[in-house]
N, C-alpha and C positions, 0 to 999 in steps of 0.2 A: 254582606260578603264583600271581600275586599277587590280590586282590581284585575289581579289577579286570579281568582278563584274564579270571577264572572266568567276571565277568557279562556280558563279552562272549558267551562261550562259550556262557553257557547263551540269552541275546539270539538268537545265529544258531540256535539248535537250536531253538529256540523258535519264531520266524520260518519257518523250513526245515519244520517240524513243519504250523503251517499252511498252511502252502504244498500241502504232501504229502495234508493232511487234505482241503482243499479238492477237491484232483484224485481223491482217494479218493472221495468226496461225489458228484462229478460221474461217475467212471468207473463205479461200485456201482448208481447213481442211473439211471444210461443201460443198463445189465443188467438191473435191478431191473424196466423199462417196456418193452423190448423181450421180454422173458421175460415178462414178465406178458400180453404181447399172446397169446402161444402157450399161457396159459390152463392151467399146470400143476398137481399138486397146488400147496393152499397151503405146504404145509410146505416145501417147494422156491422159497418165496422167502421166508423169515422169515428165513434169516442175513443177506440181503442189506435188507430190513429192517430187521434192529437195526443196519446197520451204516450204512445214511445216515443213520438216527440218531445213531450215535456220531458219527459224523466230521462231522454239522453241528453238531454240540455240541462237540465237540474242536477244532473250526478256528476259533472263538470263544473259546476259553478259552487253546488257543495264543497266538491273536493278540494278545492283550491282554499273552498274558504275554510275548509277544516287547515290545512296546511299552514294558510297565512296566520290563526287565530292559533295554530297547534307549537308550530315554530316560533313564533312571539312565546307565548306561553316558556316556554323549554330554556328559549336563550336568557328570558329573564329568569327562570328561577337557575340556572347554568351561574350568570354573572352574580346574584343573591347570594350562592355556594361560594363563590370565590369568593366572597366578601366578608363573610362569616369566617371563612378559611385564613383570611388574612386577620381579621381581627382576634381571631382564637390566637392566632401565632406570633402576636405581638408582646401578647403580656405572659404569653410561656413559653416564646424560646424556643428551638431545636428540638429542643432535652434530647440532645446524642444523635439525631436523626439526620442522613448524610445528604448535603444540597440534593442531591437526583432524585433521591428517592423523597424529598420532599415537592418537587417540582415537576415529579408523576403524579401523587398527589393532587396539587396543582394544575396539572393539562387531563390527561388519561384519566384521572378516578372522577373529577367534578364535571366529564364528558355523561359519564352513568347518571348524576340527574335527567338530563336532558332524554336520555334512550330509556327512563324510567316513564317518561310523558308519551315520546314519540313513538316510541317500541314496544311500550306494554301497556300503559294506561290507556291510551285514545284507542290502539287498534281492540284492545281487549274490548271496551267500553261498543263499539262499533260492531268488533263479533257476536258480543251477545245481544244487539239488538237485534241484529240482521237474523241470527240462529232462530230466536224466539218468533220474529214477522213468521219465516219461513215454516215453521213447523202450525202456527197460527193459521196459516194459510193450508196448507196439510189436513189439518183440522176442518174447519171450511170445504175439504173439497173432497177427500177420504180421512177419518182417521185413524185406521191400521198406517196407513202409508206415514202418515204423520210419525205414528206413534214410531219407524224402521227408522227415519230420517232423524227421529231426536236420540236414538239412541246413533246412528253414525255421527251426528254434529257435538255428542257426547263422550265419545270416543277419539274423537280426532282435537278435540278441543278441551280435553280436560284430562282424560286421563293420558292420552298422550305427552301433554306439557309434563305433568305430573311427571310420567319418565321419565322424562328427559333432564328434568329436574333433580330427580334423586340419582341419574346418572355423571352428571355436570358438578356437582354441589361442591363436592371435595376438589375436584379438580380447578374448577371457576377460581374458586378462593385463594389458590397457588399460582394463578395466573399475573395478579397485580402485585405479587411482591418480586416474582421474577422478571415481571417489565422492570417495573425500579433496579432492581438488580443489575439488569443489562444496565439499565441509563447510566447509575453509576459508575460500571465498568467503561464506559462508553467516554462518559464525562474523566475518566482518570487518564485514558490514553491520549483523549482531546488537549487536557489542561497539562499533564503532567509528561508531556512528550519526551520533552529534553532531560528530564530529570531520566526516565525512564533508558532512556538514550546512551546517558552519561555513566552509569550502570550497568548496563548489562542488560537489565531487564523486560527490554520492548518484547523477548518473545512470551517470555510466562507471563505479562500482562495480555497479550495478545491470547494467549493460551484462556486464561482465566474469564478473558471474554468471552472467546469461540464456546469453551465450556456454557455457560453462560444463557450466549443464545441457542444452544442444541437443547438445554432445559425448557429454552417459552416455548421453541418450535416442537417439542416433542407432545409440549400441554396443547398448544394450538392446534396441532392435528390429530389429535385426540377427541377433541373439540368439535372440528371439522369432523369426524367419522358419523360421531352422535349429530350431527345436523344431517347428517345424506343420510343417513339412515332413518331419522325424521322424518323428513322428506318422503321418501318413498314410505315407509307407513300411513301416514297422513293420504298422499295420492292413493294408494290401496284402499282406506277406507273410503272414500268419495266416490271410487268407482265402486267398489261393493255395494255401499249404501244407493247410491241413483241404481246400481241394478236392481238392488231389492226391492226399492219404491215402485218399479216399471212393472215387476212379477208382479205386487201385492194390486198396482192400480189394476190390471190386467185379470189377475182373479176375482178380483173385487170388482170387474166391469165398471170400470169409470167412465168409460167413452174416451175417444182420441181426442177427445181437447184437453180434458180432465188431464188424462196420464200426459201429454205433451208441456202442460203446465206444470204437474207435479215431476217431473222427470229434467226440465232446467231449471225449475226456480230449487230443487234439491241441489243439483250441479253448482249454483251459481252459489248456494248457500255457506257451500265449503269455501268460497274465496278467500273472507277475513277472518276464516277460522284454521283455518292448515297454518298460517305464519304465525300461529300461536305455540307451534312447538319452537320453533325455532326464536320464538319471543324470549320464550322459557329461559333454553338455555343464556339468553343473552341476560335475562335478567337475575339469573344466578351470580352472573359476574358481575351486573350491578349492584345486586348487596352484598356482596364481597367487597366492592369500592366503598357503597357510602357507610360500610362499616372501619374501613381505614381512614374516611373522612371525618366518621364520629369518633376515632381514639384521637385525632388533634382537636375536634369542637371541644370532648369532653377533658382533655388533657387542662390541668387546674392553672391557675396564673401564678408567674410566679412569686407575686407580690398581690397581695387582698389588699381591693379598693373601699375606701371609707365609705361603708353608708350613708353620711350627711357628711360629705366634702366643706373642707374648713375655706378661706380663703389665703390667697397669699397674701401677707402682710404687705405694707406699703412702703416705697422709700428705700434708703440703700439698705442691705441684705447681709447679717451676719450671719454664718453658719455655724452651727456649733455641735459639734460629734463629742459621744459624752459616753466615756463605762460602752463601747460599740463591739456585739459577739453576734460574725456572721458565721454557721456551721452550713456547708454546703450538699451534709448528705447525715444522715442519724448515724452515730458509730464514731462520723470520723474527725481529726483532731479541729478546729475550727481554723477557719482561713484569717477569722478577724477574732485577736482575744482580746477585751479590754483597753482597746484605742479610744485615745481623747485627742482632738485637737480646734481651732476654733481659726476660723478663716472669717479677716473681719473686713469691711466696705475697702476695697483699696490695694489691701496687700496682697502679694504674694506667696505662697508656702509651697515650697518642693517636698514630696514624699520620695521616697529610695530606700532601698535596700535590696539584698538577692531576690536571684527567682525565686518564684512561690512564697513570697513574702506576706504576699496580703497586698498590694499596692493596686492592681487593678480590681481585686474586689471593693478597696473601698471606695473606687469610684463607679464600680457599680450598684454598690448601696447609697450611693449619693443620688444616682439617676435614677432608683427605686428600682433597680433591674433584679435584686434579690432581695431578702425579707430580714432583716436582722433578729437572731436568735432573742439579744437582749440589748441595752444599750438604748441610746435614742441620739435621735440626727432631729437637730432644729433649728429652723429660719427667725431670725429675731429683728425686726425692724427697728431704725433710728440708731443701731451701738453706737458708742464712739471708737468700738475695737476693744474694750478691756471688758466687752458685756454690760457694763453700767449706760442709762439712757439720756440722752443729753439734757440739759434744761429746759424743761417745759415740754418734754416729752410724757403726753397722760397715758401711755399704756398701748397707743393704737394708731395703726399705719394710718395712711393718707386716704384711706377710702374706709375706715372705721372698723378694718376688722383688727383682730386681735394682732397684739405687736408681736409673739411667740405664738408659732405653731408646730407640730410635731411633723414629722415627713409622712409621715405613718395616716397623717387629718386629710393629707392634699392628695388629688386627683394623679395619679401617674405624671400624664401627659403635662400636667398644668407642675410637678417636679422638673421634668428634663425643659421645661420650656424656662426656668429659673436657672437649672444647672444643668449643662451639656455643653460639649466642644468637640478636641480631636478623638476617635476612637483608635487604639493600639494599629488595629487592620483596615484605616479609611478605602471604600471601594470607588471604583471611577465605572460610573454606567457609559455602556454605548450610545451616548447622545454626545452633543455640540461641548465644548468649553464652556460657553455660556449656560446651557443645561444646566451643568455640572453644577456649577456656581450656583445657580438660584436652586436649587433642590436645598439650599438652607435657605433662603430670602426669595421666593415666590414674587415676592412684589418692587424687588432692589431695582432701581434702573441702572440705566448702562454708570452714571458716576458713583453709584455704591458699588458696581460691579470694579470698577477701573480703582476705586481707594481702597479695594480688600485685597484685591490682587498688588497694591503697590506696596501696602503694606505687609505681604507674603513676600515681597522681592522677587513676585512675578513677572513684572511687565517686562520685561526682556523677550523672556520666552513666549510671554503673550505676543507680542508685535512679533515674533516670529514665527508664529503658528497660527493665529490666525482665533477670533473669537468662535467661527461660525464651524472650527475644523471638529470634524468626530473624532473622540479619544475611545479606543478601543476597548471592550468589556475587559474586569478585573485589570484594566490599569496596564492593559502590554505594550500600549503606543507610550507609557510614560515609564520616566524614570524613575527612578527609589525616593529622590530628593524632591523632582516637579512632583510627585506625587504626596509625599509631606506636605509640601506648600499648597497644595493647590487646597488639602485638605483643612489646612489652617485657613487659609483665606475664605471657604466654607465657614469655619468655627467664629470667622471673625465679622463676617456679612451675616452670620444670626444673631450674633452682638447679644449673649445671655448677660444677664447680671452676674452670673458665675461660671466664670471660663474653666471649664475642666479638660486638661492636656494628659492623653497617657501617651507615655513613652512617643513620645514625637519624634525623635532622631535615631530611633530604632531599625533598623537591618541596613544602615548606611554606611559608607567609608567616612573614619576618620575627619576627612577633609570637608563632607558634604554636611556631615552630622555636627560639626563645630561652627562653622556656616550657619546652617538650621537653624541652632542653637542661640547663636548671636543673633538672629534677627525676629527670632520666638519673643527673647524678651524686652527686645527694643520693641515690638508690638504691642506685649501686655502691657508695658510700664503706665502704673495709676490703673489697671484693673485687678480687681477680684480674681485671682488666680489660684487655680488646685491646680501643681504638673509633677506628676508622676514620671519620675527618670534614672537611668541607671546611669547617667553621664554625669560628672560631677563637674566639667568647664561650665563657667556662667552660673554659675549657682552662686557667686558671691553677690549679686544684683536684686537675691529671693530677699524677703524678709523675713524668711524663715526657714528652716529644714527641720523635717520628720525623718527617721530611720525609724523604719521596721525591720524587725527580723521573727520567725514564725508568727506571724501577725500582732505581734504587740510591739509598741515602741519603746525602746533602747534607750535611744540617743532622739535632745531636739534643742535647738539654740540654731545661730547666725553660723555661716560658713567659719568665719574665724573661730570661734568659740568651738565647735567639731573638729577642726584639724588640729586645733590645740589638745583634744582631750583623745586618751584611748579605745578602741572600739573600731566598728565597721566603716566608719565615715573616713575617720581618718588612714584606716590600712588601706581603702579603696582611691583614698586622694594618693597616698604615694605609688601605687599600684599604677595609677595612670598617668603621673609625672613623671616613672621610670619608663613607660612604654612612649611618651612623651621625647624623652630625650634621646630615645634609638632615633 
């Protein structure tokens, strides 16, 4: 048994233990004062003496140790879930699923493990032994009486959950999509204020909220009805049952210690079994959670990882995209048709064309982020850039694996660790500058930090703000352009063998985005560059250009060689030469 299971184990024994210790307390305790009435020697009540001393001493030391062992238990398999949760959600994505209602998910639904251990498994696990002692004891002492008290401890603890159960079920289940629900309305007004603002719209989003929350609160106190009314059935049967026990001991002439005994340790029997209704419904809503937790566990990746992972070849790193068809949904027209192009040690190649081109898919078929329909993407060690392998090259990297491997061979993670850079929408976390920065280089010191940022044409802004200052979530303390840069300087302290840039001077002015631009590729120059751009200034410095248009390529030669010839490259160069000269 693993570490884990042990501290369950010892959690319910421990729990179960003051459960037991308790009814022990109360059964010893209720002898101890009806014997004591009948005035015996003393020496004929000193065991029972030491022993409601032990057992109020022991039901305290239990207790806590159930809690400490029970709480451990919970928070690790809690943090376990999230762990799973994030790793489910790395190699599938979203798929459509709106921030909030992924980061309910994330807090609220991976809280339901935890109240799966704390709230239903340990106290359940504790009620039935405690139920069982008690009726044991019952047995032992009368059992008709026995026999009243198992059926009340059976009624309050089984078939009442039970109700409560098939009361809640339908309802529970609509309660976690309408939290998320809220969150996102919540997160829309929070993030999208000003847009909101700028439009019109602050009251119907306001509205669509309000709406919103009158939905959870409507389930929630719905929720709330069936617990008090739990509640009091539960207390009705506990006092029925102890009355019934008191008549049958009483008929049954047990004597006044007998029925004294059987009369609170029935009482005390109900303790960890009445919170079993209201366990119930709580656990309704817990598998309602860890059923939204297993549609991301179970949601598929969106790239299949190689059974026997190849390795990465050794040495500088030609890429070669070859006949490449990504389709991103069955039916619809493919995003990538038949694209070739071959990115070798050194050079650089700009892709462009319109939106929905295909331009950011194929870098994210480069990153492995989607599955290519057909076609193949492969790393070839030692090129000289024309594919052919230099002299004295036998076939195989510097560490002996094979000089060509498929993308398709290698490990996800061991892909984007060869080829990754800027992404379209780089985010800036609520941590330090410095944070920032090492979230690509974990281990950079402060002079890798100080030559990536110089090499972004940071350090200006840097010695103005300060390393240690907090930059505000999604980027609101920064500008459109620090915000580029700061994300290059990222791209460039991970230092891949294959720097992949999409649209980097994207949602900028004019002025900022030509800027960027100049000092984008006074950066890369003499690396390995893939940059994806719809700006065509500085592109005479590429060694290459791709035009796509519906995912297949058109047009590819040097800047001059494009302007020269008809098509998309060159209507888009005078297009911006004339917006150029206003």
């Amino acid at each position: 048994m693993n570490r884990t299971g042990g501290r369950l184990v010892l959690a319910m024994a421990a729990g179960a233990a003051a459960e037991l210790a308790g009814l022990a307390l109360i059964g010893s305790a209720a002898w101890l004062i009806t014997r004591a009435a009948e005035q015996p020697p003393l020496a004929a009540l000193s065991m029972a003496i030491v022993g409601v001393r032990a057992f109020a001493t022991s039901k305290g030391v239990f207790r806590y140790g159930e809690r400490l062992a029970g709480h451990d238990v919970a928070l690790r398999a809690q943090a376990a879930t999230r762990e799973d949760l994030y790793r489910a959600l790395i190699p599938a994505g979203p798929h459509g699923r709106r921030g909030a209602d992924l980061l309910s998910r994330m807090v609220d639904d991976t809280d339901a493990v935890q109240d799966l251990l704390v709230r239903g498994l340990l106290p359940g696990a504790a009620a039935l032994v405690t139920g069982l002692a008690a009726v044991a004891l019952g047995l032992l002492l009368l059992p008709p009486a026995a026999l009243v008290l198992l059926a009340g401890l059976l009624a309050a603890g089984v078939l009442l959950p039970a109700g409560v159960t098939a009361a809640t079920r339908r309802r529970a289940a609509r309660i976690a999509p309408a939290r998320a629900e809220l969150a996102a309305r919540v997160a829309d007004l929070l993030h999208g204020a000003a847009d909101l603002a700028a439009y019109g719209a602050g009251e119907r989003a306001l509205a669509a909220s309000a709406e919103a929350d009158a939905r959870l609160a409507a389930l929630e106190r719905g929720q709330a009805r069936v617990n008090a009314v739990a509640a009091c059935l539960g207390v009705l049967a506990q006092v029925l049952t102890v009355t019934a026990v008191v008549l049958v001991a009483q008929a049954g002439e047990a004597g006044p210690v007998a029925t004294a005994v059987l009369a609170l340790t029935s009482l005390v029997a109900f303790e960890p079994v009445l919170p079993m209704a209201a366990a119930a419904e709580r656990m309704a809503g817990v598998f309602a959670a860890l059923r939204r937790l297993k549609e991301i566990r179970t949601t598929p990746p969106a790239v299949a990882e190689p059974v026997r992972p190849a390795a990465v070849p050794g040495g500088p790193l030609t890429v070669e995209v070859e006949d490449l068809v990504v389709r991103h949904a069955a039916g619809r027209s493919p995003a990538l048709n038949g694209v070739t192009l071959t990115l070798a040690p050194g050079r650089r190649v700009a892709v462009v064309g319109p939106s929905g081109a295909g331009k950011s898919t194929l870098l994210a078929a480069l990153m492995r982020l989607v599955e290519p329909e057909a076609g193949a993407i492969r790393l070839r060690a030692g090129s000289d850039g024309t594919g052919n392998h230099g002299a004295g090259d036998d076939g195989a990297g510097d560490d002996g694996a094979e000089a060509v491997v498929d993308l398709r061979e290698l490990p996800s993670d061991e892909v984007r660790r060869v080829m990754t850079g800027l992404t379209q929408d780089p985010y800036v976390f609520q941590a330090s500058l410095r944070d920032n920065l090492r979230l690509a280089g974990p281990e950079a010191g402060e002079e890798d930090l100080a030559e990536a940022v110089r090499r972004a044409r940071l350090e200006g802004w840097v010695e103005r703000t300060g390393w240690d200052t907090p930059l505000g979530e999604d980027g609101r303390t920064v500008s459109g352009g620090q915000l580029q840069r700061l994300a290059l300087a990222r791209a460039l302290l991970n230092d891949p063998p294959v720097l992949l840039l999409d649209e980097p001077a994207e949602a900028l002015d004019e002025e900022t985005a030509d800027a960027l631009m100049t000092d984008l590729l006074d950066a890369t120059r003499g690396r390995t560059t893939l940059l994806v751009t719809h700006r065509l200034r500085g592109l005479e410095e590429v060694d290459e250009i791709v035009v796509l248009e519906n995912g297949s390529v058109v047009q590819r030669g040097t800047h001059g060689e494009l302007v020269n010839a008809p098509g998309y490259y060159r209507d888009l160069w005078r297009s911006e030469a004339l917006v150029a000269r206003r």
